[in-house]
Each structure stands twice: as structure tokens, then as C-alpha cells.
C-alpha positions as CSV (number, residue, x, y, z in Angstrom):
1,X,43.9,67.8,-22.6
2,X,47.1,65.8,-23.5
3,X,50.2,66.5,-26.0
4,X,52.7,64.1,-27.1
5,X,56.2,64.0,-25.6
6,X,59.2,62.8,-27.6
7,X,62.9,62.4,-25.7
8,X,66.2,62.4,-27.9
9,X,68.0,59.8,-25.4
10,X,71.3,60.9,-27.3
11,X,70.6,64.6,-26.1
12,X,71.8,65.6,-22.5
13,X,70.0,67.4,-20.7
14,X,68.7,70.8,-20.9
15,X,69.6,70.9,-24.8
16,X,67.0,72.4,-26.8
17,X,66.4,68.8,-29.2
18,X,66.2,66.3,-25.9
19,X,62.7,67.0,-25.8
20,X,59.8,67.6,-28.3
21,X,56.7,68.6,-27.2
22,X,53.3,68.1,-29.7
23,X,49.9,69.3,-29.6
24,X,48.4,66.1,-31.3
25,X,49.0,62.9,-32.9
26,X,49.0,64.4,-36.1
27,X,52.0,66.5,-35.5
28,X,54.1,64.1,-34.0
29,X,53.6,62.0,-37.0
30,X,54.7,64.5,-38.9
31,X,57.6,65.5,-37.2
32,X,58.9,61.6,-37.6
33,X,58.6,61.4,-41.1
34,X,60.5,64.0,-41.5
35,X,63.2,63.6,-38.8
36,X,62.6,60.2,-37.4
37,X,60.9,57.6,-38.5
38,X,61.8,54.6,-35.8
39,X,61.1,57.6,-33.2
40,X,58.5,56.9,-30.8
41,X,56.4,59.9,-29.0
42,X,54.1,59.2,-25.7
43,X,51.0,61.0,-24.6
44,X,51.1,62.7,-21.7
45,X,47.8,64.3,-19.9
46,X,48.3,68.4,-19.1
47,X,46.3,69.8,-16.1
48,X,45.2,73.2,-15.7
């Protein structure tokens, strides 16, 4: 299984928008149209 990881570099640390966590592609893509558009998410693999 993998999600899609996205990190606000202008966020510190431990606030809630440096990171964004998605279940798929599709919702990432979502997510930038609506809140960033040059914003760039990476897939990461989960293990159980």
C-alpha cells in the first residue's frame, strides 16, 4: 500500500498544515487544485 505525502516547507514543524497525508493520487490532485497548484506530493510505501 502507498499514500501520497505533501510537505508545506514554509510550515515549521509539528504544525498541523506542514504535512498532508493522501490515500491516492486522485486526492492529492484534488487537494492542489484547490490549494496549490505548483505543489508537488510524493509516494510513500506504508507497511503493516
Amino acid at each position: 500500500m502507498t499514500v501520497f505525502v505533501y510537505v508545506n516547507t514554509s510550515k515549521q514543524v509539528g504544525d498541523k498544515e506542514h504535512i498532508k497525508v493522501f490515500v491516492n493520487q486522485d486526492a492529492a490532485e484534488k487537494w492542489f487544485e484547490d490549494n496549490d497548484p505548483e505543489g508537488v506530493a510524493f509516494e510513500y510505501e506504508v507497511f503493516e
